[in-house]
Structures are given as C-alpha cells and as structure tokens.
VMD Tcl script that builds the backbone (N, CA, C; Angstrom):
set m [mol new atoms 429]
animate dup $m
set s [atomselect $m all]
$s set {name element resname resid chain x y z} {
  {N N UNK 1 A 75.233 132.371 178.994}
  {CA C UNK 1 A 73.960 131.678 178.909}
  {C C UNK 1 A 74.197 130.292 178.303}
  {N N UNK 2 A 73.668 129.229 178.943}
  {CA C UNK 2 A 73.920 127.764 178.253}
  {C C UNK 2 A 72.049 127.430 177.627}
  {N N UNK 3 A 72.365 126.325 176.739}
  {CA C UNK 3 A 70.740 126.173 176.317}
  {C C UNK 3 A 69.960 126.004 176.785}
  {N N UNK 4 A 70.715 124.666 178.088}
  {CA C UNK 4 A 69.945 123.875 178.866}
  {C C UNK 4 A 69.320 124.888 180.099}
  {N N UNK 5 A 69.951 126.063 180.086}
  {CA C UNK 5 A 69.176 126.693 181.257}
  {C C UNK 5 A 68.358 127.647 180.914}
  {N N UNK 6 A 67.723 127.721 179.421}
  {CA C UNK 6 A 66.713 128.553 178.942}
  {C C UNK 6 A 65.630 128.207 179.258}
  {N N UNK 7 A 64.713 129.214 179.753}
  {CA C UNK 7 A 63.622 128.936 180.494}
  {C C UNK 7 A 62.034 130.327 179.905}
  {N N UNK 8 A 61.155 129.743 179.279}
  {CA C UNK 8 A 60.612 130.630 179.329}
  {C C UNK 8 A 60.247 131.897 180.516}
  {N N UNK 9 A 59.923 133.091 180.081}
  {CA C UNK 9 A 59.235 134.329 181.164}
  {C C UNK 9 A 58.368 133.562 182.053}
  {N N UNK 10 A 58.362 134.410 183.385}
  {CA C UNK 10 A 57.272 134.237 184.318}
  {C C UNK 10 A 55.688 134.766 183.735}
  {N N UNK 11 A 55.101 133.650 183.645}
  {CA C UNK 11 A 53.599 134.008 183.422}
  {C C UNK 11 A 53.713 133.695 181.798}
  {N N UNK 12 A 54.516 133.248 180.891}
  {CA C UNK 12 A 54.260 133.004 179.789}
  {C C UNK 12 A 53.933 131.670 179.153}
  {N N UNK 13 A 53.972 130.902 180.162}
  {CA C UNK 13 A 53.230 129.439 179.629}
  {C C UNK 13 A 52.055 129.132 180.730}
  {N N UNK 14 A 50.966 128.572 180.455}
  {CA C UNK 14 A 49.835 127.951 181.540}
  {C C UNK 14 A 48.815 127.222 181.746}
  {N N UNK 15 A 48.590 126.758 182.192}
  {CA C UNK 15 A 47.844 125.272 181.738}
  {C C UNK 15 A 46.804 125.331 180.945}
  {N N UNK 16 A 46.904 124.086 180.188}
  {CA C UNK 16 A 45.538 124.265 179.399}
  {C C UNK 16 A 43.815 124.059 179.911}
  {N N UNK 17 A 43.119 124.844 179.952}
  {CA C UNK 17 A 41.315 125.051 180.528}
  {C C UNK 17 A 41.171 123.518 180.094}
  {N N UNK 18 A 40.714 122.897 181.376}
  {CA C UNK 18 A 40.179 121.361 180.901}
  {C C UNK 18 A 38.615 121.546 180.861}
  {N N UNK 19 A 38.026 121.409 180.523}
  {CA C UNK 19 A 36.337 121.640 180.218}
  {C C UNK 19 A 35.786 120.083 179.983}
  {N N UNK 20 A 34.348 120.520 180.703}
  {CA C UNK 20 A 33.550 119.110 180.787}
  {C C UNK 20 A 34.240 118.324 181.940}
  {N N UNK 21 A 34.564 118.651 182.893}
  {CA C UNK 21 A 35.847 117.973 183.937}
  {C C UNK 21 A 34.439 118.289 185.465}
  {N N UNK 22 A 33.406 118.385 185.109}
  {CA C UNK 22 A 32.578 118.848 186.399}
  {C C UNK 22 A 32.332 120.335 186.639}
  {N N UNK 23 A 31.118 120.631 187.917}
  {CA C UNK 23 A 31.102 121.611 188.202}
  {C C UNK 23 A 32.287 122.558 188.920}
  {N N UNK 24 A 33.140 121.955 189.601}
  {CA C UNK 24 A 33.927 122.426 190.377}
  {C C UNK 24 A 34.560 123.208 189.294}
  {N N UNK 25 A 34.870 122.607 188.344}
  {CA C UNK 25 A 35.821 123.144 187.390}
  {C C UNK 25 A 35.320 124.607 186.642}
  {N N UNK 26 A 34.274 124.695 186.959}
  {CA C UNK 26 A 33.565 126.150 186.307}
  {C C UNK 26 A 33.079 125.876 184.879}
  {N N UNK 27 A 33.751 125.119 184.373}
  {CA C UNK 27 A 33.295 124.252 183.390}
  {C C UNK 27 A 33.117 123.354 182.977}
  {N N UNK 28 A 31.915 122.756 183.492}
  {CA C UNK 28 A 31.262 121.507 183.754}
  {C C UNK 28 A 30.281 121.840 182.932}
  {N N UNK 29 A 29.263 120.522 182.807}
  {CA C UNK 29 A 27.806 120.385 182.255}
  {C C UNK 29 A 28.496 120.846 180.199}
  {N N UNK 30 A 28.002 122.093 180.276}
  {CA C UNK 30 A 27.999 121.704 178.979}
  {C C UNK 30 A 29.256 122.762 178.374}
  {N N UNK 31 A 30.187 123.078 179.545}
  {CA C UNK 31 A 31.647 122.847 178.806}
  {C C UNK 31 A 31.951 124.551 178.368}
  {N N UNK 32 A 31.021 125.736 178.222}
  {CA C UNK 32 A 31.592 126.643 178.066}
  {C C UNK 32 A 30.422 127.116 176.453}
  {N N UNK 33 A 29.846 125.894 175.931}
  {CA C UNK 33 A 29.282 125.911 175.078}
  {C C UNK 33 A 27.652 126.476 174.395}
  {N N UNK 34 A 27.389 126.759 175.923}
  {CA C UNK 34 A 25.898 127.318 176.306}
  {C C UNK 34 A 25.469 125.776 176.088}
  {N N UNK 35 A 23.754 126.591 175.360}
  {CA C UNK 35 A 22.545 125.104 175.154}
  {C C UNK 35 A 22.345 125.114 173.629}
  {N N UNK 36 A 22.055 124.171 173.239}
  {CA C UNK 36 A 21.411 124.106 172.118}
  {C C UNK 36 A 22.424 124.787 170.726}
  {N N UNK 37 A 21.963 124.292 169.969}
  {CA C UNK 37 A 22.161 124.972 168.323}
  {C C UNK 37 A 23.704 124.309 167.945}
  {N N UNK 38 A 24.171 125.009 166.744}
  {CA C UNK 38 A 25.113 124.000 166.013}
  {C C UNK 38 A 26.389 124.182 167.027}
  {N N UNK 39 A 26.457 125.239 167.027}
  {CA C UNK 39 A 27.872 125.202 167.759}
  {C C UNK 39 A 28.261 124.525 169.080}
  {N N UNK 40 A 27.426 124.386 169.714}
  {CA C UNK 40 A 27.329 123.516 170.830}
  {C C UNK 40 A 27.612 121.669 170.363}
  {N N UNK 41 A 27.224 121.093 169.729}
  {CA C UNK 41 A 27.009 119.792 169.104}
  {C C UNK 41 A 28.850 119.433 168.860}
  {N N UNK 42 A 28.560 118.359 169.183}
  {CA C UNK 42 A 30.270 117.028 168.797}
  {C C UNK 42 A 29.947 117.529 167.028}
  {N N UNK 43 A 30.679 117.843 166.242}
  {CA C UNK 43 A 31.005 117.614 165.031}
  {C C UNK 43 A 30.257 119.123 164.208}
  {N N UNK 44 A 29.717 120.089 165.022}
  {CA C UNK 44 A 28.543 121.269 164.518}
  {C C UNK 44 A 29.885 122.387 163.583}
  {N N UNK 45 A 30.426 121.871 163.150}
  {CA C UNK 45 A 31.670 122.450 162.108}
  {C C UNK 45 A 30.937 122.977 161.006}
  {N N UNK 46 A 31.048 124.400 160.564}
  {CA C UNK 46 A 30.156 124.644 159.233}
  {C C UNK 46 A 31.592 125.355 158.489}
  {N N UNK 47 A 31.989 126.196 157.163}
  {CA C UNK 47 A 33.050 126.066 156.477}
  {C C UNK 47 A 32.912 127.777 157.150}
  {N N UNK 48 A 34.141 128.795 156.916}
  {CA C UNK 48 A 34.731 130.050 157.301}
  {C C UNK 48 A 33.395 130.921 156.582}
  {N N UNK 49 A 32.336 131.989 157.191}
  {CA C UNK 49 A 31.779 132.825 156.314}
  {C C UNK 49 A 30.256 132.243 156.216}
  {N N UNK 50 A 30.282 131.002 156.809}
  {CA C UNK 50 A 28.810 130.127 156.601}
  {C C UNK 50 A 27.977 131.104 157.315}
  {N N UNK 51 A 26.778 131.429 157.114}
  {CA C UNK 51 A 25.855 132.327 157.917}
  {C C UNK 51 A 24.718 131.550 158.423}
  {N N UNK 52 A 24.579 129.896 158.386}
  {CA C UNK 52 A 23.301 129.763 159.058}
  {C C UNK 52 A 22.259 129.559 157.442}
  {N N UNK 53 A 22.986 129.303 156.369}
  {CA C UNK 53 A 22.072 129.108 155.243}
  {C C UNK 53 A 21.999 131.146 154.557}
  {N N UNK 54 A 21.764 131.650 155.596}
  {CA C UNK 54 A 21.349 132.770 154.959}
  {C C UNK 54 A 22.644 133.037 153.504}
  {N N UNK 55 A 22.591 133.818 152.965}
  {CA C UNK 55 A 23.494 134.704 151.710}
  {C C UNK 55 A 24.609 135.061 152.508}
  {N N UNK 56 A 25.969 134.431 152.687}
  {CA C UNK 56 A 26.853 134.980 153.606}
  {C C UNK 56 A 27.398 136.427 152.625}
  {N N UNK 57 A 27.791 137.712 153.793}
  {CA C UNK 57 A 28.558 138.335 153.473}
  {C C UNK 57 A 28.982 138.517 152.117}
  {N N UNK 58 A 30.024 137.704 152.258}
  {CA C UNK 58 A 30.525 137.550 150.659}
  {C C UNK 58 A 30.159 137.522 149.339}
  {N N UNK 59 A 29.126 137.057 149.979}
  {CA C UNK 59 A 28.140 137.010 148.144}
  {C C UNK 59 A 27.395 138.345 147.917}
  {N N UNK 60 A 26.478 139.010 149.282}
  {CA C UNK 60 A 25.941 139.826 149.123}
  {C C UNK 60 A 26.538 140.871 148.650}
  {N N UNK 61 A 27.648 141.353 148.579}
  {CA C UNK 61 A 28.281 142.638 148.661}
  {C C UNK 61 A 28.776 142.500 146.934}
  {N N UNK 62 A 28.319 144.194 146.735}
  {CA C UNK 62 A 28.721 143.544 144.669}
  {C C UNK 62 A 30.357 143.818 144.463}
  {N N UNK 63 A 30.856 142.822 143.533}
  {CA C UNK 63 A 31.722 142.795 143.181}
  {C C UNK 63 A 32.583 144.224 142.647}
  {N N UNK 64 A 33.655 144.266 142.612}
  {CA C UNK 64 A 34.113 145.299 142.060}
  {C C UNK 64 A 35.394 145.653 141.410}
  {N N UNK 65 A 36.029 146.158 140.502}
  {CA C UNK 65 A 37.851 146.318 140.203}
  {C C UNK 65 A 38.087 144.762 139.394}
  {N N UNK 66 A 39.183 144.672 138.904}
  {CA C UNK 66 A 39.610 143.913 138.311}
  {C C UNK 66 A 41.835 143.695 138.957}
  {N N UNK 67 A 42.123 142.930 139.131}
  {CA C UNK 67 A 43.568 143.112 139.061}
  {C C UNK 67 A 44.413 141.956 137.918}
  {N N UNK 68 A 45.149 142.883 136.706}
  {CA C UNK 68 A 45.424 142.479 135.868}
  {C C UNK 68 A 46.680 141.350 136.358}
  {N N UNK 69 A 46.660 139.900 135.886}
  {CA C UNK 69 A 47.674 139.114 136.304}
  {C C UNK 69 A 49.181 139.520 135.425}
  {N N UNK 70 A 49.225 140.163 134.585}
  {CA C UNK 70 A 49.682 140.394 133.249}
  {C C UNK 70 A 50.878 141.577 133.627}
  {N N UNK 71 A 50.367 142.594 134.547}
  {CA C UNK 71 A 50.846 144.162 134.812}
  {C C UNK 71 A 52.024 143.694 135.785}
  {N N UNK 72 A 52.454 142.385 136.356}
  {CA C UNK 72 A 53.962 142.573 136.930}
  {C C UNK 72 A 54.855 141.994 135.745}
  {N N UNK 73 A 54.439 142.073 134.283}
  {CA C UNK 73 A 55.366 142.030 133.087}
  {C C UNK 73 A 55.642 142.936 132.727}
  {N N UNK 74 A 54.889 144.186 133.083}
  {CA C UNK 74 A 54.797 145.665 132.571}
  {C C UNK 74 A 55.762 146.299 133.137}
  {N N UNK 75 A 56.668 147.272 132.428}
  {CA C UNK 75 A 57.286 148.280 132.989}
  {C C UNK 75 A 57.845 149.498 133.049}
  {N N UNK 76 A 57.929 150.348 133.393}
  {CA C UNK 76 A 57.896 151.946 132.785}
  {C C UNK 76 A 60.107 152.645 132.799}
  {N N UNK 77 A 60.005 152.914 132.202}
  {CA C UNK 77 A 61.005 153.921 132.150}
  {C C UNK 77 A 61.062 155.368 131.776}
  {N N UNK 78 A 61.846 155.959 132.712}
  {CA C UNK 78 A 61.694 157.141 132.682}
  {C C UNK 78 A 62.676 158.459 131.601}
  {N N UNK 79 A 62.628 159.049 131.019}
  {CA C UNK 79 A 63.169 159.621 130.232}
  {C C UNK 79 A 64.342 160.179 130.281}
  {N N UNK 80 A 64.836 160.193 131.743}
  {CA C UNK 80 A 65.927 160.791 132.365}
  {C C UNK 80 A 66.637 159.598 132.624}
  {N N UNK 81 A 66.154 158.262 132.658}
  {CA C UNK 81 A 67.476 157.206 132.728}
  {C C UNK 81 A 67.399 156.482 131.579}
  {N N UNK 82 A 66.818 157.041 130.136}
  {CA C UNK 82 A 66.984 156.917 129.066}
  {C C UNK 82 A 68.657 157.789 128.636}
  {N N UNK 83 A 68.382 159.285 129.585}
  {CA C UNK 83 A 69.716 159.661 128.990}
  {C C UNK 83 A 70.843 159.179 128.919}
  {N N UNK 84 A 71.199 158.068 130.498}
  {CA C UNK 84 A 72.435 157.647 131.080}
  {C C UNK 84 A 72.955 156.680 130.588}
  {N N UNK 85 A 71.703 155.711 129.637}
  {CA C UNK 85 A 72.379 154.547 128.975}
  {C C UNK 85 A 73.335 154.992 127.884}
  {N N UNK 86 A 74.678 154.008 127.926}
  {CA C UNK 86 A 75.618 154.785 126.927}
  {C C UNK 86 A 75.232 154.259 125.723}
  {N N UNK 87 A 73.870 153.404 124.942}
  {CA C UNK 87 A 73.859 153.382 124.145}
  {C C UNK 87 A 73.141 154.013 123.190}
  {N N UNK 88 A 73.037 153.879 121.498}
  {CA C UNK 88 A 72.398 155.155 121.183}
  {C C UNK 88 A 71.035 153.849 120.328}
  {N N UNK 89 A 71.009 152.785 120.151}
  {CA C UNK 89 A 70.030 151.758 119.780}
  {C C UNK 89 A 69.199 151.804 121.296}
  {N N UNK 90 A 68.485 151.666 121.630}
  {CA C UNK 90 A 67.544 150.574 123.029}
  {C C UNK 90 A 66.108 149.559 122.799}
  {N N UNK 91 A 66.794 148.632 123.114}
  {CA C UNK 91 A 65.815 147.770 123.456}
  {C C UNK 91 A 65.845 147.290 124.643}
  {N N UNK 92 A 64.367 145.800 124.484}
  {CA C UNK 92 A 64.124 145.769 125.800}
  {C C UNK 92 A 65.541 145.005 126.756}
  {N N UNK 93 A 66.031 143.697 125.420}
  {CA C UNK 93 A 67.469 143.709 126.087}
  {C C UNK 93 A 68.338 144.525 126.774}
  {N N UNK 94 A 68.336 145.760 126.716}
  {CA C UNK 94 A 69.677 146.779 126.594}
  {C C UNK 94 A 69.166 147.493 128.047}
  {N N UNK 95 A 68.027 147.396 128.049}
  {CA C UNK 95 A 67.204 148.130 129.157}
  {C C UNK 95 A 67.489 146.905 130.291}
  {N N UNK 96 A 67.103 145.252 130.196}
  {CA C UNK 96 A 67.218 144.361 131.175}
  {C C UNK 96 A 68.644 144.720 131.569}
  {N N UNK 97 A 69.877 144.554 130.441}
  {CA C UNK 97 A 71.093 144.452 131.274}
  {C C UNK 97 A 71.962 146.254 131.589}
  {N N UNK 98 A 70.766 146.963 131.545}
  {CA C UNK 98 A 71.390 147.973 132.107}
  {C C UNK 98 A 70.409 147.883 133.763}
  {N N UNK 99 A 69.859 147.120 133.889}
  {CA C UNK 99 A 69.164 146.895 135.076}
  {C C UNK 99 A 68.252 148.347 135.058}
  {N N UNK 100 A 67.465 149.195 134.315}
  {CA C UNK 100 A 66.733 149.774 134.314}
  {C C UNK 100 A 65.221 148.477 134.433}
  {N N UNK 101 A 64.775 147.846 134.028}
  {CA C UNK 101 A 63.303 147.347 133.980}
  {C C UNK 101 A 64.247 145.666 134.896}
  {N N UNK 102 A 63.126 145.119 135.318}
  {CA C UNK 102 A 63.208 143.679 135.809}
  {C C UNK 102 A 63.604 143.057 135.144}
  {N N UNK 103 A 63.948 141.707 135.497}
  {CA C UNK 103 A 64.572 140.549 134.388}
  {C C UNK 103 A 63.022 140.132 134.226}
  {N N UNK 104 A 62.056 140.005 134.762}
  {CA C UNK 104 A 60.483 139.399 133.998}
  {C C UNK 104 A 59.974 140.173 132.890}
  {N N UNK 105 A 60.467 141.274 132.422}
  {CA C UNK 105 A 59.756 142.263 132.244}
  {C C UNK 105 A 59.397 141.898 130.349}
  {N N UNK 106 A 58.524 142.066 130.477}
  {CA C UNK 106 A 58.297 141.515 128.583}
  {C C UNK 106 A 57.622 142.515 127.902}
  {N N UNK 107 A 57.098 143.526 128.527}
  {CA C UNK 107 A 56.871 144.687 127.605}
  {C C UNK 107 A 57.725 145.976 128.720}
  {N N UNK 108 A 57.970 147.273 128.141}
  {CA C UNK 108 A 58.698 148.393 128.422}
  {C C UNK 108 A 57.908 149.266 128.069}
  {N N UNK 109 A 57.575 150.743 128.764}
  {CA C UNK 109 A 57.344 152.239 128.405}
  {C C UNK 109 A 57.935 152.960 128.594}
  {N N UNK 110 A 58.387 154.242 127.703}
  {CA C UNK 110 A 58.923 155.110 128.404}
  {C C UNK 110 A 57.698 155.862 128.498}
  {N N UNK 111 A 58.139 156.950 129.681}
  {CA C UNK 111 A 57.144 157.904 130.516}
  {C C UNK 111 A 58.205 158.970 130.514}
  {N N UNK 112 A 57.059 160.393 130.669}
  {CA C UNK 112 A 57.775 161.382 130.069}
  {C C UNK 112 A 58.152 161.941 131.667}
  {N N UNK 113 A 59.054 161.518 131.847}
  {CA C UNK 113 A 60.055 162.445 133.780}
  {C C UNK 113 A 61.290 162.780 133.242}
  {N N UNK 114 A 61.601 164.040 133.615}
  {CA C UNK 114 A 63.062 164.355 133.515}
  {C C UNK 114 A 63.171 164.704 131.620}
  {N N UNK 115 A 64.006 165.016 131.333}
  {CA C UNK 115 A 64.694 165.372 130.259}
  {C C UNK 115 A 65.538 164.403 129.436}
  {N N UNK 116 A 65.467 164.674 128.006}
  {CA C UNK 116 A 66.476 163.931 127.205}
  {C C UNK 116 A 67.076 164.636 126.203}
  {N N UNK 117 A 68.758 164.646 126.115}
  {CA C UNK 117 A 69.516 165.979 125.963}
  {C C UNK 117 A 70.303 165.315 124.173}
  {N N UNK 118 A 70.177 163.891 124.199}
  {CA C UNK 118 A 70.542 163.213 122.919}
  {C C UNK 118 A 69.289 162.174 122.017}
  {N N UNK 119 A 69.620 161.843 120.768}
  {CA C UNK 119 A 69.118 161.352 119.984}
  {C C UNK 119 A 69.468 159.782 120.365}
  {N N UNK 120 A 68.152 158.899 120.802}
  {CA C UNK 120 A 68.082 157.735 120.667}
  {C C UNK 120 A 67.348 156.908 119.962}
  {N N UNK 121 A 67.316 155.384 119.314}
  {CA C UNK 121 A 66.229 155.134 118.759}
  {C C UNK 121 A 65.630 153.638 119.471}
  {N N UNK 122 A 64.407 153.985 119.480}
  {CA C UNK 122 A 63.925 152.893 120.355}
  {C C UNK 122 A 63.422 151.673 119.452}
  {N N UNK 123 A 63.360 150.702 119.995}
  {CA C UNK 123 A 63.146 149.124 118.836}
  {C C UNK 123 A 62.029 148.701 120.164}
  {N N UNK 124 A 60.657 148.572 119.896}
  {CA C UNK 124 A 60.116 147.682 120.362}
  {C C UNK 124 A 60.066 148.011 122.038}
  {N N UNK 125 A 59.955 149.108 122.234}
  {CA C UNK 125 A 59.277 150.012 123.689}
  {C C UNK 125 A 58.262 150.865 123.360}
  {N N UNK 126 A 57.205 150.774 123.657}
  {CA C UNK 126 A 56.179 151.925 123.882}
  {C C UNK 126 A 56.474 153.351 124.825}
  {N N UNK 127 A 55.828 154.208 124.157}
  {CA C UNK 127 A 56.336 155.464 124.745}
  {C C UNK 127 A 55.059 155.889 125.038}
  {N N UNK 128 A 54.500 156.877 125.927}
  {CA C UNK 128 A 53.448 157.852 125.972}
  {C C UNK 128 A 53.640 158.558 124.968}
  {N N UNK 129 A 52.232 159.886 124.782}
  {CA C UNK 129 A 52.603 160.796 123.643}
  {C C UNK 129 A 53.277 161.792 124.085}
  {N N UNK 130 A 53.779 162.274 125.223}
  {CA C UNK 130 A 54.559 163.547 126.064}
  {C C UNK 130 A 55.917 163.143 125.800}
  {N N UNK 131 A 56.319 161.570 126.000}
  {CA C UNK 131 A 57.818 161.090 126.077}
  {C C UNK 131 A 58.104 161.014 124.451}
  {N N UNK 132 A 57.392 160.703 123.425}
  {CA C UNK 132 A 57.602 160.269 122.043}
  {C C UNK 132 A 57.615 161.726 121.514}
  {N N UNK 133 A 57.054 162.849 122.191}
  {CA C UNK 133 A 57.125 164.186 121.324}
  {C C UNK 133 A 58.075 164.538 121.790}
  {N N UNK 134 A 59.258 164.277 123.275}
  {CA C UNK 134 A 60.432 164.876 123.582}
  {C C UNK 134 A 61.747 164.151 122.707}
  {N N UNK 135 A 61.206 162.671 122.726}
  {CA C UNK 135 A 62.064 161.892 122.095}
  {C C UNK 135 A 62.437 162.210 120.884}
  {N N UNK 136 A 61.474 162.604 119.730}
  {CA C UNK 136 A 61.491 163.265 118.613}
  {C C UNK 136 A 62.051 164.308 118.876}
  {N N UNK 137 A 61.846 165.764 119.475}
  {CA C UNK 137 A 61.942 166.539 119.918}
  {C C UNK 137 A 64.133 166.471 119.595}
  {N N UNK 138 A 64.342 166.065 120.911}
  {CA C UNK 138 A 65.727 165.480 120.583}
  {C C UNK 138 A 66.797 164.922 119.333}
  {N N UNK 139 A 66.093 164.352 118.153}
  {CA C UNK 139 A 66.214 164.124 116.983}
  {C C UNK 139 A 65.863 162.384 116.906}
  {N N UNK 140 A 65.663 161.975 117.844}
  {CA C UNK 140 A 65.779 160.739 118.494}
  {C C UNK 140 A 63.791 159.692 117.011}
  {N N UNK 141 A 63.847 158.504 117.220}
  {CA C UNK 141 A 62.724 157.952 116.709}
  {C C UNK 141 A 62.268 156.693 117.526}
  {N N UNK 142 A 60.832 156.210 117.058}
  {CA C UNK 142 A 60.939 155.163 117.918}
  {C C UNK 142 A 60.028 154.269 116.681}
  {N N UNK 143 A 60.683 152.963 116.755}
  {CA C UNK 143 A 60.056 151.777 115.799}
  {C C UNK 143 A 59.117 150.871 116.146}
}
mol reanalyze $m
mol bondsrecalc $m
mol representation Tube
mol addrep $m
C-alpha cells in the first residue's frame, strides 16, 4: 500500500446539501427551515437548554447528592496488605513507597478485609472500629 493511493470507502464521502439554491433543488424558498419563529431567522441562535423563556429543564428538576472534591486524597487499606509490609512502624510514607495507597494520597484508612497475624503500629492512619479491634487484637496500636 503507498499513501498516495489511499482512497476513502465507496459511499463514505458526499456532497454537501446546498440549500436556498431554488426550487429544483428541493430546497429552495425557505431552505429546509419551515416558516416563521426563531429558528428559522439569520442569527435566531439561543444558548444549549434555552426553552423559549419558559424554566428550562435544568432548573426545574431539584437538585440532589453532593460529590466531595477532597475523596480522590482519600484512601483505604486493607488489613491483609497491612500484613505483607516488612515493616513493623507504618505510615502514610511507608504505605506511598510500598505502593499500597497513591502518590496523591494525604489521608489513609485501614478497613477491616482479610487478617492480621503480627503486631504493627500505626502513626497517623485512621482505622475503622472492626480493623482497630483486630489490630489491637494482634498486640499491634494505633497513634
């Protein structure tokens, strides 16, 4: 295959509808546009959602939910890849470069999945109360 002989599919390019070009053209007189009102008119442009003045859509319908901008800083860990880190301190450092949580991540949880078979102590991670009673549980504390 060379470049110069690339050629679009049959039937995939075709002329563009010339309108206002006369009757012959099928679209003549007033172009495809009907009669009357805004949309018909040189310049009858209103903004995405406009209803004609009425309350568009958008407004009418009640608001609802919230999405926190804050929660892709948030991040959970699980109690079972608490076991695998070889260290026996964790923080949120220790957690970034064990690649358990994101490099954005500015707060940490642990969540209570899986099992923990040693004593760790946590610096500055939040735990649920299921993961902090296994953590204890273990001999383990959290600060």
């Amino acid at each position: 295959m060379l470049l110069n002989t690339i050629q679009p599919g049959d039937g995939a390019k075709h002329a563009k509808r010339r309108v206002g070009r006369g009757i012959g053209s099928g679209l003549g007189k007033t172009a495809g546009r009907g009669h009357k009102g805004q949309k018909s008119r040189a310049g009858g442009f209103h903004k995405v959602g406009f209803e004609g003045g009425q309350m568009p859509l958008q407004r009418r319908l009640p608001k609802r939910g919230f999405k926190s901008l804050t929660a892709r800083f948030n991040a959970e860990v699980r109690l079972s890849e608490l076991n695998l880190l070889p260290v026996d301190e964790i923080d949120l450092l220790s957690l970034k470069q064990a690649g358990l949580v994101h490099a954005q991540a500015l707060v940490a949880k642990v969540v209570l999945s899986g099992k923990i078979e040693r004593a760790v102590k946590l610096r500055g991670i939040a735990a649920t109360a299921g993961a902090r009673a296994a953590i204890e549980a273990a001999g383990g504390s959290i600060e």
